[in-house]
C-alpha positions as CSV (number, residue, x, y, z in Angstrom):
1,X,27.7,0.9,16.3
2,X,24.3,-1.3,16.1
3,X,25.4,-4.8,15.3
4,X,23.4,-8.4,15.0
5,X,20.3,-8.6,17.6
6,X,22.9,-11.0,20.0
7,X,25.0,-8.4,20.1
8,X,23.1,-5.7,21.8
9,X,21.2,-8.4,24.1
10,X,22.5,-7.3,27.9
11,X,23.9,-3.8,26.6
12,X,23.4,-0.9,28.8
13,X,22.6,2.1,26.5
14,X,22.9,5.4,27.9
15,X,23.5,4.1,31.5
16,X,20.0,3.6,31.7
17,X,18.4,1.1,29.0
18,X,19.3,-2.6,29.4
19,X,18.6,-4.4,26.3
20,X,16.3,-8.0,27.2
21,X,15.6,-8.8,23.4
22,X,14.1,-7.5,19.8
23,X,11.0,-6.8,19.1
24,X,11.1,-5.9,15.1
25,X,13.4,-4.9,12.5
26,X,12.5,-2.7,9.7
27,X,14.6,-0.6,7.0
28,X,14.9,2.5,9.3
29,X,16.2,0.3,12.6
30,X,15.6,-2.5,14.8
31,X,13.3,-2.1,18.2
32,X,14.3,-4.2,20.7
33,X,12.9,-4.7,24.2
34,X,14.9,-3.1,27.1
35,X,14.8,-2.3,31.2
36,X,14.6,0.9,32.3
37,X,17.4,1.0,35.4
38,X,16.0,2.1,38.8
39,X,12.2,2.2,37.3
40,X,12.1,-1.6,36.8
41,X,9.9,-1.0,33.3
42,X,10.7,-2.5,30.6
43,X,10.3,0.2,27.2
44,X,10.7,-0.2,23.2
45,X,14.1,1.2,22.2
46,X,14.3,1.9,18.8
47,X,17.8,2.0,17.7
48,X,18.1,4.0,13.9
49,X,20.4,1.7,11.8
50,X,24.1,3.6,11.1
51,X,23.5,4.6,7.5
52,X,20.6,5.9,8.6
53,X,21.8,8.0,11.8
54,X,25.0,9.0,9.6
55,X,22.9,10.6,6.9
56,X,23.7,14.8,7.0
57,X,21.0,16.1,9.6
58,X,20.1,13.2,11.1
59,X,20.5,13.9,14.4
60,X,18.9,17.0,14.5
61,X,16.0,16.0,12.9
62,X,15.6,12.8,15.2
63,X,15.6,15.2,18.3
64,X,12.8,17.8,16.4
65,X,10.9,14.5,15.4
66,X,11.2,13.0,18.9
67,X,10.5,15.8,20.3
68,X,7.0,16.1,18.7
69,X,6.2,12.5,19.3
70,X,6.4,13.4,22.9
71,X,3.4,15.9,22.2
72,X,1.7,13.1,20.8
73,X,-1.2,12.1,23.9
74,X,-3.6,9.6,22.8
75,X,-4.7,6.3,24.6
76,X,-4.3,4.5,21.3
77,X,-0.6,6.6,20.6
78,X,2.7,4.9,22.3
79,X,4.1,6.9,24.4
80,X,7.8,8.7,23.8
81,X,9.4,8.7,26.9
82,X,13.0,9.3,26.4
83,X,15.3,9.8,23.3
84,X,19.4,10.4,22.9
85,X,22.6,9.2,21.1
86,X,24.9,6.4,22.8
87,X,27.9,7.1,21.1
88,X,26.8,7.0,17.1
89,X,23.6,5.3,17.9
90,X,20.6,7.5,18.3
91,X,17.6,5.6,20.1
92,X,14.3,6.2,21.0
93,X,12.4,4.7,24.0
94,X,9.1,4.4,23.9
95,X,5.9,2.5,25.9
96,X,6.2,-1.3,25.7
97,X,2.9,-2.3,24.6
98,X,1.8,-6.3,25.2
99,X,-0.6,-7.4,22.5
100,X,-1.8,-8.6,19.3
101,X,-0.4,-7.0,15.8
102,X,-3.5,-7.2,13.5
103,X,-1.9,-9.2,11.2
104,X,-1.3,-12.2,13.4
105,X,-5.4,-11.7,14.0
106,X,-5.8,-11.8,10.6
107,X,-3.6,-15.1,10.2
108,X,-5.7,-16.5,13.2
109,X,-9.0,-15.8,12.4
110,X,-9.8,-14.7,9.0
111,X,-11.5,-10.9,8.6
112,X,-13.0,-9.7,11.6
113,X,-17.2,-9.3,12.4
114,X,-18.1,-6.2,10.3
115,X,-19.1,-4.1,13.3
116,X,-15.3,-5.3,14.4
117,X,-13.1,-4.2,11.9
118,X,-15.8,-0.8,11.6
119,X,-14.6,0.1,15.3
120,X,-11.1,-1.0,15.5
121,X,-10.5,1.6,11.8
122,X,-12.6,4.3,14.1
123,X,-10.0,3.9,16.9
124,X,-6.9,3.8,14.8
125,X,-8.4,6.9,13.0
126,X,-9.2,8.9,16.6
127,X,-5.4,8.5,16.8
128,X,-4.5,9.7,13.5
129,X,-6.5,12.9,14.1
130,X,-4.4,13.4,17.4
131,X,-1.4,12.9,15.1
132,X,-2.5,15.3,12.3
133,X,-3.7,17.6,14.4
134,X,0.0,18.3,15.3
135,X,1.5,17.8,11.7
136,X,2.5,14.3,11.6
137,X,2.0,12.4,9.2
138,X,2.3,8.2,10.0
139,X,3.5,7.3,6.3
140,X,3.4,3.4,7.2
141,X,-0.2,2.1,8.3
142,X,-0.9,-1.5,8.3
143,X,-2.0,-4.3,10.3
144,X,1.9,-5.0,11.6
145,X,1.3,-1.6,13.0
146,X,-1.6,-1.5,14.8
147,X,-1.9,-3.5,18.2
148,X,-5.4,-5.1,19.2
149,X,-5.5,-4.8,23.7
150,X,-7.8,-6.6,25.4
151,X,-10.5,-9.1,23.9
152,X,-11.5,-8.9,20.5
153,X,-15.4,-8.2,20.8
154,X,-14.1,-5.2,23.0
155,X,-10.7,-4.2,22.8
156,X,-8.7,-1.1,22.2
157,X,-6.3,-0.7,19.4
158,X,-2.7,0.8,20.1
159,X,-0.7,2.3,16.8
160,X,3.1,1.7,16.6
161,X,6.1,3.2,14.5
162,X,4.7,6.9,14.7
163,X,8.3,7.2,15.8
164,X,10.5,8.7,12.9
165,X,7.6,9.2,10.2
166,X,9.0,13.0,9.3
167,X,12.9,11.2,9.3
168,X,11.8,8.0,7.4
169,X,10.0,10.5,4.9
170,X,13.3,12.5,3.9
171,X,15.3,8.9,3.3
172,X,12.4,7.5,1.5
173,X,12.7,11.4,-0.7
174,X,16.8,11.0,-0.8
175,X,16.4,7.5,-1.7
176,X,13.8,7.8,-4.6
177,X,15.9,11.0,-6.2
178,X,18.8,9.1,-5.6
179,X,18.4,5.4,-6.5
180,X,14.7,5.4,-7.7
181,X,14.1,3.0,-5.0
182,X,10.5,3.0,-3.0
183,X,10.6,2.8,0.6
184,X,7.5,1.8,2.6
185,X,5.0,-1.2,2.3
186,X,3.8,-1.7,-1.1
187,X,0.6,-3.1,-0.1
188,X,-0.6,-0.1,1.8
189,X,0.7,2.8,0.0
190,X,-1.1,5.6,-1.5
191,X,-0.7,6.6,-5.0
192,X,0.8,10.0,-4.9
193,X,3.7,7.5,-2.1
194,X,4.3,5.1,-4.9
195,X,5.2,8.3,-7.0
196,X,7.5,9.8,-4.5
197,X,5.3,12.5,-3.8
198,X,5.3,14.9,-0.9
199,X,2.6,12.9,2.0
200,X,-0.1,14.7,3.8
201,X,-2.9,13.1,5.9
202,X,-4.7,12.3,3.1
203,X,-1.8,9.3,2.4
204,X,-2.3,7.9,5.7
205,X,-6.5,7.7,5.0
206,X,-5.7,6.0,1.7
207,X,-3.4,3.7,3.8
208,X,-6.9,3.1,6.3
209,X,-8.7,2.7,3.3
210,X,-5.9,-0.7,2.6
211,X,-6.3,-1.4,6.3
212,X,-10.4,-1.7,6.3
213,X,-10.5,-3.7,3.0
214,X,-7.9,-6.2,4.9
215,X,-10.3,-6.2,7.9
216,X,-13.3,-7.1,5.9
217,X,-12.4,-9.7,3.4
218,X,-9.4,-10.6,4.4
219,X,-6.7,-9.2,2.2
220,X,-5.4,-5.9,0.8
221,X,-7.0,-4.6,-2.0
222,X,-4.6,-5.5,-4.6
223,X,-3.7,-9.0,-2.7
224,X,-0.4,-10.6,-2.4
225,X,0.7,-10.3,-6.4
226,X,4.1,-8.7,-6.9
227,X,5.2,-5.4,-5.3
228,X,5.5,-4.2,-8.9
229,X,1.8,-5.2,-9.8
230,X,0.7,-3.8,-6.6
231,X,2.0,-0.6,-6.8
232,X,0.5,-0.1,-10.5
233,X,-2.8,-1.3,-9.1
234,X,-2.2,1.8,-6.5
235,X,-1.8,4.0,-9.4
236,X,-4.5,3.3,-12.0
237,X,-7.0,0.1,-11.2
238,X,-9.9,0.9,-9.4
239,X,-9.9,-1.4,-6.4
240,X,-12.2,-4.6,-6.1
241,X,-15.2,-3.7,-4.1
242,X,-15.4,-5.2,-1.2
243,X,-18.7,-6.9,-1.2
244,X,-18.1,-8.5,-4.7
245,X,-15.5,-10.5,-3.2
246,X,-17.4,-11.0,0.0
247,X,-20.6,-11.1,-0.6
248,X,-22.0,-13.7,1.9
249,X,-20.0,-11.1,4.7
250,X,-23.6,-8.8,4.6
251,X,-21.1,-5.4,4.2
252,X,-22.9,-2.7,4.2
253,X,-23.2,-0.3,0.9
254,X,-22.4,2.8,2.6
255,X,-19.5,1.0,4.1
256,X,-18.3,-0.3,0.6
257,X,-19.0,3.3,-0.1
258,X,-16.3,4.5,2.4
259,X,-13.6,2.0,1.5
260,X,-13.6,3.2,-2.4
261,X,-13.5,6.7,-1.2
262,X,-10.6,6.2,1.0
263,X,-8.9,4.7,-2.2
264,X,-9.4,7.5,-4.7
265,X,-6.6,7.6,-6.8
266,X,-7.1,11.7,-5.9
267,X,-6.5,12.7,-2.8
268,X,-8.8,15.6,-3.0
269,X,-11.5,13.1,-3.8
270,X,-10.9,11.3,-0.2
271,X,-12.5,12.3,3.3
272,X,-11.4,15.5,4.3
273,X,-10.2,14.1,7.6
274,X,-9.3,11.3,9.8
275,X,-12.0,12.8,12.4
276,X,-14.7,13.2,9.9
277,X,-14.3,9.7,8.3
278,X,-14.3,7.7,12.0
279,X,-17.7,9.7,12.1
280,X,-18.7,8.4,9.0
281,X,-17.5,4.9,9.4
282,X,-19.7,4.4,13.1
283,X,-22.7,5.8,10.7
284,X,-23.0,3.2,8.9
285,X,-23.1,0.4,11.4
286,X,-27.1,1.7,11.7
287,X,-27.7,1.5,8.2
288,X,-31.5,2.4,7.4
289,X,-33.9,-0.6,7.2
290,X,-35.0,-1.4,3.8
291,X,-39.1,-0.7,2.7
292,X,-41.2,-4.0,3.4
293,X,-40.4,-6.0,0.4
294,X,-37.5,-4.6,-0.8
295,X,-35.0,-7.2,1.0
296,X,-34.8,-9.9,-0.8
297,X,-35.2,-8.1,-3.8
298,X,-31.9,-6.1,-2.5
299,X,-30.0,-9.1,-1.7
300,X,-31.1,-10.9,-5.4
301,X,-29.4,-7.8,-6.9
302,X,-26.6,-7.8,-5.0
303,X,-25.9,-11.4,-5.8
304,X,-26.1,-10.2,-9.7
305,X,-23.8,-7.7,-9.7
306,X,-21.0,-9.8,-7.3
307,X,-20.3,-11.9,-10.6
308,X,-17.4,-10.8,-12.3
309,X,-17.9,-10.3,-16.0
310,X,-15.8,-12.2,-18.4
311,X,-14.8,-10.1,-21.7
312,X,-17.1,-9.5,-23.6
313,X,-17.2,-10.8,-27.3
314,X,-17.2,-6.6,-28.3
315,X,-14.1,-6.4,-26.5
316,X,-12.2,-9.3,-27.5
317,X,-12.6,-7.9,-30.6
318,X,-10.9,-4.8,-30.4
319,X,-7.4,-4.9,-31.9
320,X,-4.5,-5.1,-29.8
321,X,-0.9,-3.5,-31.5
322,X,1.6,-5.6,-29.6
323,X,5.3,-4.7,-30.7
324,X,7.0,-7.4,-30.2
325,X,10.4,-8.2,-31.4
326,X,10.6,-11.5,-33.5
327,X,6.9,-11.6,-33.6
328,X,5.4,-15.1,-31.8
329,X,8.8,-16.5,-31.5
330,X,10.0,-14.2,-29.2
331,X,10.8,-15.9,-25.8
332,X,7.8,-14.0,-24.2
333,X,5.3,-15.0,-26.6
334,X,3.0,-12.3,-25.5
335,X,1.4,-12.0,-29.2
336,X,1.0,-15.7,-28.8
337,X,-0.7,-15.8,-25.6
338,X,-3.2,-13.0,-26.5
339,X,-4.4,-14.6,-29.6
340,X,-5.2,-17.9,-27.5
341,X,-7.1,-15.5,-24.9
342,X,-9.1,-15.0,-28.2
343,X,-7.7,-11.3,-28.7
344,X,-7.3,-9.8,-32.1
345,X,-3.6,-9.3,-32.2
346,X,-2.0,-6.6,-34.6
347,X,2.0,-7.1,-34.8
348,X,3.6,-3.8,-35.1
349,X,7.0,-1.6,-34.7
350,X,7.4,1.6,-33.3
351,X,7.3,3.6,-36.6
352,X,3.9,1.7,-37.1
353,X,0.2,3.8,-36.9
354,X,-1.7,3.2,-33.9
355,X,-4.8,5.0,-35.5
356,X,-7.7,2.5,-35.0
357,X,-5.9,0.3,-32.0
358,X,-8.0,0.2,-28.9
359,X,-4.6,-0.9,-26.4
360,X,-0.8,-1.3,-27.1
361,X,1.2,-3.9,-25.3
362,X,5.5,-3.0,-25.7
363,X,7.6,-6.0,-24.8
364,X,11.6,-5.9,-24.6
365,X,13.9,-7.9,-26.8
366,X,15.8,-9.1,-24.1
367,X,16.6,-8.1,-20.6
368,X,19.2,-5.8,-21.6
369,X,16.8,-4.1,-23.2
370,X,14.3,-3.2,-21.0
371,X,15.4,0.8,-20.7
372,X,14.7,0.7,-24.6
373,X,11.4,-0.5,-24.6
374,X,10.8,1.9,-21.5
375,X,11.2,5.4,-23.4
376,X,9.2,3.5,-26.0
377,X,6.1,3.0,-23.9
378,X,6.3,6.1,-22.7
379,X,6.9,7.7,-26.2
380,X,3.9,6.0,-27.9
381,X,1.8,6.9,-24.7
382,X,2.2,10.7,-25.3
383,X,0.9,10.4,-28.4
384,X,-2.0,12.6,-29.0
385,X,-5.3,10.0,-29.1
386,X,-2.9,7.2,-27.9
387,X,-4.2,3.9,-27.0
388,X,-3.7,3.0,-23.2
389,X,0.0,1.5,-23.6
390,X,1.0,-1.9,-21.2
391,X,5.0,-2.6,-20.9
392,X,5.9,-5.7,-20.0
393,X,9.3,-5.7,-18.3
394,X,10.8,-7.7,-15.4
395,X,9.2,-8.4,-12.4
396,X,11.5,-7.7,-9.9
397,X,12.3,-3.9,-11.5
398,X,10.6,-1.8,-8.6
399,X,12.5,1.1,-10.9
400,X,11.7,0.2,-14.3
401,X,8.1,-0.3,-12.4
402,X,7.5,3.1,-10.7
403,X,9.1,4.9,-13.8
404,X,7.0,3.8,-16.1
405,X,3.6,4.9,-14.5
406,X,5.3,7.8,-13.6
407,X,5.6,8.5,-17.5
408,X,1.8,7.6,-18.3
409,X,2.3,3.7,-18.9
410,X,-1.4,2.4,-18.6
411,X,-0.4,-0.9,-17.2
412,X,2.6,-2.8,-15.8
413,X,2.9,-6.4,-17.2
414,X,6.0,-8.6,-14.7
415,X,7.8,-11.0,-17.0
416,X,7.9,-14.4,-17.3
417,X,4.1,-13.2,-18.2
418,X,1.8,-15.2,-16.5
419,X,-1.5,-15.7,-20.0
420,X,-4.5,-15.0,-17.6
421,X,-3.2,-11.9,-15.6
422,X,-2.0,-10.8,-19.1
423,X,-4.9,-11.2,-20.7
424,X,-7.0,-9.8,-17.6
425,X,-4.9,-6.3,-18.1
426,X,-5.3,-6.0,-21.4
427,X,-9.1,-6.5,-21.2
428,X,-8.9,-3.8,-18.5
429,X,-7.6,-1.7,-20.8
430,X,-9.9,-1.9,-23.6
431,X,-12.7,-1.4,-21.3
432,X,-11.2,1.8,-20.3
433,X,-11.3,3.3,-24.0
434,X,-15.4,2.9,-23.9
C-alpha cells in the first residue's frame, strides 16, 4: 500500500521503477521521481492514493484513461509511457520534465511582459486542442500545472496532471453526491465545476481565462479571499477587468476583451475552442494603430474609467431588509455594520414583506443554526420579484457555500464578517436591481 514519501524512497515498483524522491502530492496521489531499470531515465510515477484505487472500477478506468493519455502527442503534452498495478497500487509513469511551474515565475517575477503571458496561454492552449481533439478534458489548469522550458523571452511551456482527468472527474462526481464536498482548485474553477456539473472543454477555457488574468496582473481573478468567496465570485460576479487593475501594464482592449469572454459565467458564451481562441489571442498582439490624435485622448479615457466607483449616494439609499436575530445585538452585528457603511437598514423576519426592498441580507442565530437560515435564503430567493438575497454563514462551510448558490443565493457573506467586504457585496447587489 502507498505510505509516507520516506517510505517509498528506494522501492522498486513493478521490477522496473526505482523510486529517487517526490515530486508533488495532490488529493488523487503523490508523483514521485523514479529510475527506469536498464534505460537509465528517470520518469514521473504517479502513484493513485488507496482510497482512491480501491473505489469500484478504478482499475479499469485507470487502464482506459491511461490508455488514452498515451494517444496524447503534443510537444507541450507529458508523455505516458508506461502504466500498471504493484500489488494494490496502480501507477502511472510518465516523462520527467525539468523546469519552472508558472507559479514559482509568478512568485519570482511578478506578471509576465504582455506579449509573454499572450504566447505562453497560446502554447498551453495548442495542447488543449490536442487534448480535446481526443475527448479529454484537463479539469485542473493552473500555473502549478504548466511548466515554463527554456528562457523566459523564448521558452516552451509543458502541461502536467493530464494524467487521471476522466478518473479524478468521477470522484470529484461521487464526492459532491456523496459528501457535498468540491474537489479541484477553487481559484481556477469554472462555474458549471463549482456546481458539480458535468465538464466539457469549455471548463478548461474558463480555467485559461483564470490562468491569463494571473499572467497579466498578477493574481487570479477573484484573488486569494476564501475558497468560499472565491467560488461565489465563480458563480455570479463579473470578474475585475484586467486593465482597471493594471492599468500602467498598456493591456490591450481586445486582449481584456478575450479574458472576460473566457470567464462567461455561460459556457455557450465562451470561445468555441481552444484552437480558435490561441488564434484569437496572437491577434491581438498587432492591435491596430490608433488615428493621429486619438492616443492620448485613448489613454486619458482609459485612466477615467480604471477608477473604481464608490456607492453612489442613490444606492446607499436603497433599503436593505436584513433578518437578523436579536436585531444589532446579535454577535454578528451585520445590521450594525451596514448602517455605519451609511446603508439604510430595514430589520425584518421571515414572515415580513420584501415588497419595496432593493437586497436582503439572512444571517444565522448561531452556528447551529446555519442549515435554518439556509432554506431561508433560499426560500425568500424564490420569491416571485425577490430582492437579490446574501446569507451570511461560516467561512469555512465549502457545503453550506456551494449549496446556497446552487439554490439561487445572490451572494455568499463568510462569518466573522469582515464591514468593508460586507458592505462591498451588498452595494453589488443593489447595483444589480438597476
Amino acid at each position: 500500500m502507498a505510505g509516507t514519501a520516506d517510505s517509498w524512497l528506494g522501492r522498486v515498483v513493478a521490477g522496473r521503477y526505482q523510486v529517487t524522491g517526490t515530486l508533488g502530492q495532490g488529493g488523487m496521489g503523490t508523483v514521485y521521481e523514479a529510475e527506469q531499470l536498464g534505460l537509465e531515465r528517470y520518469v514521473a510515477l504517479k502513484v493513485l492514493h488507496p482510497h482512491v484505487a480501491r473505489t469500484p472500477g478504478a482499475a479499469a478506468r485507470f487502464q482506459r484513461e491511461a490508455q488514452l493519455l498515451a494517444r496524447l502527442k503534443h510537444p507541450g503534452a507529458v508523455h505516458v509511457f508506461d502504466h500498471g498495478a504493484d500489488g494494490e497500487d496502480l501507477y502511472l509513469a510518465m516523462e520527467r520534465v525539468f523546469g519552472t511551474p508558472l507559479h514559482e515565475v509568478l512568485e519570482s517575477h511578478g506578471p509576465l511582459e504582455v506579449k509573454t503571458a499572450v504566447e505562453v496561454v497560446a502554447q498551453v492552449l495548442e495542447v488543449l486542442d490536442a487534448a480535446h481533439g481526443l475527448g479529454i478534458v484537463h479539469r485542473d489548469l493552473k500555473p502549478s500545472n504548466v511548466m515554463r522550458v527554456g528562457e523566459l523571452s523564448a521558452s516552451s511551456v509543458k502541461v502536467l496532471d493530464f494524467g487521471l482527468a476522466a478518473l479524478m472527474h468521477e470522484e470529484q462526481h461521487s464526492r459532491l453526491t456523496g459528501s457535498g464536498q468540491v474537489l479541484g482548485t477553487p481559484a481556477y474553477m469554472s462555474p458549471e465545476q463549482c456546481r458539480g456539473e458535468p465538464l466539457d472543454a469549455r471548463a478548461d477555457l474558463y480555467s485559461v481565462g483564470c490562468l491569463l488574468h494571473e499572467l497579466l496582473v498578477g493574481r487570479a481573478p477573484f484573488g486569494d479571499s476564501p475558497a468560499v468567496e472565491v467560488m461565489s465570485g465563480h458563480l455570479y460576479r463579473p470578474p475585475p477587468p484586467v486593465r482597471q487593475l493594471r492599468p500602467e501594464r498598456g493591456i490591450p482592449e481586445a486582449l481584456e476583451t478575450l479574458v472576460l469572454a473566457c470567464l462567461a459565467k455561460e459556457k455557450a458564451q465562451r470561445p468555441a475552442s481552444a484552437r480558435e481562441l490561441a488564434a484569437r489571442l496572437r491577434e491581438t498582439l498587432a492591435p491596430p494603430a490608433p488615428a493621429r490624435g486619438e492616443g492620448k485622448k485613448q489613454e486619458r479615457s482609459r485612466a477615467v474609467t480604471t477608477t473604481p466607483a464608490a456607492p453612489s449616494p442613490e444606492v446607499l439609499a436603497r433599503p436593505v431588509a436584513v433578518i437578523e436575530p436579536g436585531g444589532p445585538d446579535n454577535p454578528h452585528g451585520i445590521g450594525t455594520a451596514l448602517a455605519v457603511a451609511g446603508y439604510r437598514v430595514v430589520s425584518a423576519s421571515a414572515d415580513s414583506s420584501l415588497e419595496g426592498m432593493h437586497a436582503l441580507v439572512v444571517v444565522p442565530r448561531s452556528a447551529q443554526a446555519q442549515e435554518e437560515a439556509l432554506t431561508l435564503a433560499s426560500t425568500l430567493a424564490a420569491r416571485p420579484h425577490a430582492p437579490p438575497v446574501l446569507l451570511c454563514g461560516s467561512g469555512e462551510d465549502f457545503s453550506l457555500m456551494s449549496r446556497a448558490v446552487a439554490s439561487g443565493v445572490y451572494d455568499y457573506v463568510p462569518l466573522p464578517v469582515d464591514p468593508t467586504d460586507l458592505a462591498r457585496k451588498v452595494g453589488r447587489a443593489l447595483r444589480s436591481r438597476r
